[in-house]
N, C-alpha and C positions, 0 to 999 in steps of 0.2 A: 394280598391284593386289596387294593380301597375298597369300601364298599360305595354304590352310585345311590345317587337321591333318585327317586322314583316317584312318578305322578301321571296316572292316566285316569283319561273323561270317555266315557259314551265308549269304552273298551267290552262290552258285550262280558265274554267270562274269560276276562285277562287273557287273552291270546300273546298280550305283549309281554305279561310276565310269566308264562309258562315257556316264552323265547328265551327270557334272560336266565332262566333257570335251566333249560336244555343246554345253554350255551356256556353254561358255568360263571355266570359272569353275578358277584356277592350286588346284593343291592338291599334298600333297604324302601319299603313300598308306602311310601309317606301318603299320598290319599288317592281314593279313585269318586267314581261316581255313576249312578244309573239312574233315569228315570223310574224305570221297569222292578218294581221290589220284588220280584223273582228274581231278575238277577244281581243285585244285590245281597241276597240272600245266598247266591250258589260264592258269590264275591266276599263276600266274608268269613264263608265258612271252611274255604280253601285258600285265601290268600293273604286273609288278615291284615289289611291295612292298616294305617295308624289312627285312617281318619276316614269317614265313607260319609261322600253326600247325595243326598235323597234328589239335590235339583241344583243345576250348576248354576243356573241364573239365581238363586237367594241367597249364595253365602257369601262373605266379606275377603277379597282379594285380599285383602292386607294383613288377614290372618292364614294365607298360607304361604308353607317353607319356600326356601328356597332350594331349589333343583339341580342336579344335571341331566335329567332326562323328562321329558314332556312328551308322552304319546296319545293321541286323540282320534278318534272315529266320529266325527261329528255327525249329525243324521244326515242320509242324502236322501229321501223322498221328496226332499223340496228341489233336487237337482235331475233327478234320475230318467233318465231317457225312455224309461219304459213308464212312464206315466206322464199321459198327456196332461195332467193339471198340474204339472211341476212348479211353481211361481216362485223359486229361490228363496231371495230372501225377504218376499212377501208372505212367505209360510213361519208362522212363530219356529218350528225347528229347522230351518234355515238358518235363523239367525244367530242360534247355537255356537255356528266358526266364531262371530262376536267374542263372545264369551270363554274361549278356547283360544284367541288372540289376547285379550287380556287376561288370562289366567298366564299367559306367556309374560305378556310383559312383567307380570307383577312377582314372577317366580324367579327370572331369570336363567330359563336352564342351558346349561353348555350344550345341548343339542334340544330337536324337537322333530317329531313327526307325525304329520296330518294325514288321515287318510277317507279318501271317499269316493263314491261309484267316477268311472269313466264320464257320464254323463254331464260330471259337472264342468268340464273343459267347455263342452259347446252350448251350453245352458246360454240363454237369451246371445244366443250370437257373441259367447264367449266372455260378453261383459262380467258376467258374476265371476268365473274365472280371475282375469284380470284386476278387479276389487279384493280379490282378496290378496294376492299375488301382491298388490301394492299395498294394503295395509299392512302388509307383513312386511315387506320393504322397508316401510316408512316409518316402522321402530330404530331401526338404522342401529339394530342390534348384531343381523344378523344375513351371513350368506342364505338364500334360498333357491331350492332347486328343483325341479319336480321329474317326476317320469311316471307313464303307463307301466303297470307290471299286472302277468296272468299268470295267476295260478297255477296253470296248465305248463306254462314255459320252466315252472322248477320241481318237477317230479312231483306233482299233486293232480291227480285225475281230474279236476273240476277247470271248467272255464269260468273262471272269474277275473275279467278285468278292472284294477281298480286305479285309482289314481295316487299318490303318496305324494307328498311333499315335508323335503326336510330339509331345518334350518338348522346352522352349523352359525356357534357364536364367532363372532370378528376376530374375537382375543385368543383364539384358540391356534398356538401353529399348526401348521402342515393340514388347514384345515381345507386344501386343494387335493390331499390323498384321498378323499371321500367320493365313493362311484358307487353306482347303484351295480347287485351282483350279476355276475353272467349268468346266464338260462343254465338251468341245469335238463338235461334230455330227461321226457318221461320214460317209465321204464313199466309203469303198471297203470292201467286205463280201468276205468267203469267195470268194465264188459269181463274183464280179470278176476271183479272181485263179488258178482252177481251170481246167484244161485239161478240156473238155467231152466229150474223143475217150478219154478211159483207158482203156486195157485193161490187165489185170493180175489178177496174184492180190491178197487181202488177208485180212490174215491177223490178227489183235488178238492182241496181247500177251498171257501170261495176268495181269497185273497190269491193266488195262484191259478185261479179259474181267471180271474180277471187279468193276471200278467200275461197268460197264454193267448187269450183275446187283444193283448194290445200289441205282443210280437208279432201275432198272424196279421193286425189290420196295418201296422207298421208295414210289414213283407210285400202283403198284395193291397193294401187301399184300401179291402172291407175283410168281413167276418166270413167265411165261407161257411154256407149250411155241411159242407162236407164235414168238417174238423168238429167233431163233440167229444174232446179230448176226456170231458169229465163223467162220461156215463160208466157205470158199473159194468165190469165184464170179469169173467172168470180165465181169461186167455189173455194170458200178458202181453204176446204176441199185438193184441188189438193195439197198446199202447206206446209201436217204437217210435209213431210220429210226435209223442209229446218229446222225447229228447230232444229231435231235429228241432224244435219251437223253440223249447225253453235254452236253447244254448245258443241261440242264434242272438247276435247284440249288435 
């Protein structure tokens, strides 16, 4: 079997090539990239690229390969629904998709896919959407297609819906057999795989303090004195209302 050229950006800890490797499918993992030198460091020392950049905005497009696979996670804090100061791509990491669209252009890979929170479809009344959708068109390299997919719809307990969009090169036949897959039924939920007897403290983040304040003031309008999802209790019990919050999008 060939083996495929490989290249992902803002990939967290290779989630895309721990797929190609489940999948059997031989590839070879030409460079990745992370702000974050943690992970970076979990990204090198399990997956060994050819090349690892520390910042996708300072390296030189023309000195990277060329591709057939391009997968990217670009940042969505600058799109994401649960944060009321989202300003797209008025946020320096918004602008990242940039950067991620000319890494395309300039690799040329037989396919590509973007991925990032649900939130960005209706970001500013959909416009940032749409910008991208058309500079990705206006390569006029490539079919583009996008769809909602959850987590939850393919046998994985978590509600995560994200957005995916992926380009299928022009020159590529039968590149109309390309569909995004069917839901697979869940079969094993949270609740399945939780120890029933916990005791302990818990404690929320203050970064997850503040998601759970913008889900509730989302829901009803304001903050309710009732919900203090983040105080310490010894009775887990006290805490089933943070799931009903934080799952709610």
């Amino acid at each position: 079997m060939v083996r495929i050229r490989v290249g992902t950006d803002c990939s967290g800890i290779e989630a895309p090539i721990v797929a190609l490797k489940l999948l059997g499918i031989p590839f070879d993992h030409m460079f990745s990239s992370d702000i974050d030198e943690n992970c970076r460091k979990v990204i090198e020392m399990n997956f060994r690229p050819r090349k690892m950049y520390k910042d996708v905005t300072k390296r030189d497009y023309s000195l990277l390969p060329k591709l057939d696979l391009y997968v990217a996670g670009f940042p969505c804090q600058a799109f994401s629904g649960l944060r009321h100061d989202a300003t797209g791509f008025q946020d320096p990491r918004g602008t990242i998709f940039f950067e991620c669209a000319e890494t395309i252009r300039h690799t040329r890979p037989r396919c590509f896919l973007l991925e990032n929170v649900r939130g960005l479809l209706s970001h500013d009344n959909g416009r940032t959407f749409d910008t991208i959708i058309h500079y990705l068109n206006n390569m006029d390299m490539y079919h583009v297609t996008y769809a909602v997919l959850n987590t939850i719809d393919y046998n994985l307990p978590q509600n995560r819906p994200r957005v995916y969009i992926v380009g299928i090169c022009k020159n590529i036949r039968r590149r109309e057999c390309f569909k995004f897959p069917d839901p697979v039924p869940l079969k094993i939920n949270v609740s399945h795989l939780m120890d029933k007897d916990v005791i302990s403290d818990y404690v929320l983040t203050q970064n997850m303090k503040q998601v759970v304040k913008n889900r509730i003031a989302r829901k009803h309008g304001k903050m309710s004195d009732n919900y203090t999802p983040w105080k310490e209790s010894k009775n887990f019990k006290d805490f089933s209302h943070i799931n009903l919050y934080v799952s709610l999008d």
